[in-house]
C-alpha positions in Angstrom: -12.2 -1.0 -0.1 -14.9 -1.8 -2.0 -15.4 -5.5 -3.2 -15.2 -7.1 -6.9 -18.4 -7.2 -8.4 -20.2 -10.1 -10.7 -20.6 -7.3 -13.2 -16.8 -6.1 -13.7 -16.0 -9.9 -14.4 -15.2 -10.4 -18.3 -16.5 -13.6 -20.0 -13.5 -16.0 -21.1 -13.1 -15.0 -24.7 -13.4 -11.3 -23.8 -10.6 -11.8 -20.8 -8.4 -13.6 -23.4 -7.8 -11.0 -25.6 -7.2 -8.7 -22.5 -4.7 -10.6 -20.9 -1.6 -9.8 -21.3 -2.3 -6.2 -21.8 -4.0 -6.5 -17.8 -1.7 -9.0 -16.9 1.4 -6.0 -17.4 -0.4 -3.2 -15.9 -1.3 -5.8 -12.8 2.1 -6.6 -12.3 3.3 -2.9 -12.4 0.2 -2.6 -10.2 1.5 -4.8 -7.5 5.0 -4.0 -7.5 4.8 -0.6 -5.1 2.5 -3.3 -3.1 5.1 -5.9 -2.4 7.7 -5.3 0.4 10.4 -7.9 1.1 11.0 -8.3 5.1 14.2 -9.6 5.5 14.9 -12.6 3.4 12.0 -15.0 3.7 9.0 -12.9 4.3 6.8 -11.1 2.1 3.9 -8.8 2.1 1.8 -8.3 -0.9 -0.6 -5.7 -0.3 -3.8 -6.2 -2.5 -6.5 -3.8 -3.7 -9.3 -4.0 -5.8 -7.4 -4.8 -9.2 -5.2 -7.4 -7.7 -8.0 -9.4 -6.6 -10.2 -8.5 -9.7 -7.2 -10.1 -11.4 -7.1 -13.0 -9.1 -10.5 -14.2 -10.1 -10.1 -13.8 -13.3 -7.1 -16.0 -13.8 -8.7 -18.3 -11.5 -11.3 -18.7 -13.8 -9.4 -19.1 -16.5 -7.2 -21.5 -15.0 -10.1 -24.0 -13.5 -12.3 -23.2 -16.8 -15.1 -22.1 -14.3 -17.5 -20.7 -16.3 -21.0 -21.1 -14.6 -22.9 -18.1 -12.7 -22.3 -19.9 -9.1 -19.2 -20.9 -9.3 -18.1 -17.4 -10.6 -19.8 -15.8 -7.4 -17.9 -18.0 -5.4 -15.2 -17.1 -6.8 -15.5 -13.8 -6.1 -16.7 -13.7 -2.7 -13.8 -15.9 -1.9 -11.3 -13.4 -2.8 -12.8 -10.3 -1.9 -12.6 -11.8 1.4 -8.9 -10.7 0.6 -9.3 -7.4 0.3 -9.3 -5.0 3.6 -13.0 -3.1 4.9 -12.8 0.4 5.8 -9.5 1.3 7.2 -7.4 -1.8 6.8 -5.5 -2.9 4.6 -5.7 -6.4 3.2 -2.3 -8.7 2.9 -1.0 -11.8 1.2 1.9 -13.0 3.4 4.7 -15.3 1.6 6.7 -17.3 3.2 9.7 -17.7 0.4 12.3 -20.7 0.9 13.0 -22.6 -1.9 14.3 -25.6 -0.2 11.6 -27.9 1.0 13.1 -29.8 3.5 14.2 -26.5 5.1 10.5 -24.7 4.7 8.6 -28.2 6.3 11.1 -27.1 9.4 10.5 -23.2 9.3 6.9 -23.4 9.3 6.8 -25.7 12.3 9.1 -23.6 13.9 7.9 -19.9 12.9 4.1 -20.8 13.7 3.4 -18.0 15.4 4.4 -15.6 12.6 1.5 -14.0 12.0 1.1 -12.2 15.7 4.8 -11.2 15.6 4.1 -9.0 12.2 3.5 -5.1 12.3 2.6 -2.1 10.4 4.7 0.9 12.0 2.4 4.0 11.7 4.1 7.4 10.7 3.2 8.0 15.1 5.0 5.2 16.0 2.4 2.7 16.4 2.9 -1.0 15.9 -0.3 -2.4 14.5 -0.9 -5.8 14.4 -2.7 -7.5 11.6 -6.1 -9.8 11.9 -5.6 -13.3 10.7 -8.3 -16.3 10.4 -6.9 -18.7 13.2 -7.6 -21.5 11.0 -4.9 -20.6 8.6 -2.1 -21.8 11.1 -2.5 -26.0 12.3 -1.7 -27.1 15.1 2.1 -28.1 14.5 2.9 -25.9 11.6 2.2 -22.5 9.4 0.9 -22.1 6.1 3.4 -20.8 3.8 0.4 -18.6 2.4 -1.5 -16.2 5.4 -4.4 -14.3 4.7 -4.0 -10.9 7.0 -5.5 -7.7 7.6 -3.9 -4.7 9.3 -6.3 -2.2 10.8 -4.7 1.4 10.2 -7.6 3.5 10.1 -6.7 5.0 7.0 -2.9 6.2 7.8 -0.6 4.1 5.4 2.5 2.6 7.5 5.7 3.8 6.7 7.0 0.6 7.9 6.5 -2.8 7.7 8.0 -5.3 10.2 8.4 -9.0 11.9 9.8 -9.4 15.7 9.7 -12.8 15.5 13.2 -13.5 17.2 14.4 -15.8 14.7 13.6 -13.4 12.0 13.5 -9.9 13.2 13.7 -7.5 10.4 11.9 -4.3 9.6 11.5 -2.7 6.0 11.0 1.2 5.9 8.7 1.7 3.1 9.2 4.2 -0.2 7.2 7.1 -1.2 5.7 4.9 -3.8 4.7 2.6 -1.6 3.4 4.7 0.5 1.6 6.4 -2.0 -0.2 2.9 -3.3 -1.4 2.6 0.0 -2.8 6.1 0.6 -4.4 5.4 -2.1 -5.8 2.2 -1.6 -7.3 3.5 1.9 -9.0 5.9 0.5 -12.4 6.3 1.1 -13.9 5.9 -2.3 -11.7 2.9 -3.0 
């Protein structure tokens, strides 16, 4: 996918009256790109707009309006986004309670190597994940991952995580959102 450039980026007052127009179509954007995996896990699959999006309310939000801090902005989320053939994915760990999340993310450290993307073949693929995104005692409620399909959307989406073992089948649309975020000339 190819990455957000400095030149797509709207100044503040231009964003403004844009936003909630972009802000709608964004949402309906990601909403074939999120898939719920059993009750406290979720994938939100990103593409190009949702991170375009991403540093543009960041930069509304921290009133960053300088050249550097703008790049930086943007070459820390494209960092999001998947190269050729993978597919780049917010993981979100959802419990409300935060008593019970301190405990979950001690104990469900090792999340991110028990996820999968089932391929239409029957291949598990296992996503990419910066190490330094999990401590030594606990998990972020936030991962950063990448799953390397080689441009063949999964049809499912999965954890084997004991504890948590659950698998969600994805929808045509889904599918379809993905297809066409691996494409080549994305």
């Amino acid at each position: 996918m190819k990455p957000v450039e400095r030149a797509e980026i709207l100044d503040p007052a231009t964003y403004e009256k844009m936003r909630d127009d972009v802000r709608r179509e964004v949402l309906q954007a990601k909403a074939p790109r999120r898939v719920h995996v059993g009750p406290h896990v979720t994938l939100l699959f990103e593409n190009r707009r949702t991170i375009w999006y991403q540093v543009q309310e960041m930069l509304r939000t921290e009133r960053i309006v300088d050249d550097a801090g703008i790049r930086h902005e943007i070459e820390t989320y494209n960092e999001l986004l998947g190269g050729p053939g993978e597919l780049g994915v917010t993981l979100l760990i959802e419990i409300d309670d935060p008593a019970v999340r301190a405990v979950k993310l001690r104990e469900w450290r090792d999340l991110p190597r028990h996820l999968y993307a089932r391929l239409e073949d029957g291949t598990q693929v296992r996503p990419t994940f910066d190490p330094r995104q999990v401590g030594a005692d606990r998990l972020s409620s936030v991962q950063y991952l990448k799953f390397p399909v080689g441009r063949r959307a999964p049809v499912a989406v999965g954890v084997d995580l004991p504890a948590i073992a659950a698998e969600t089948v994805l929808t045509t649309e889904q599918r379809q959102a993905l297809d066409a975020d691996l494409a080549p000339d994305r």
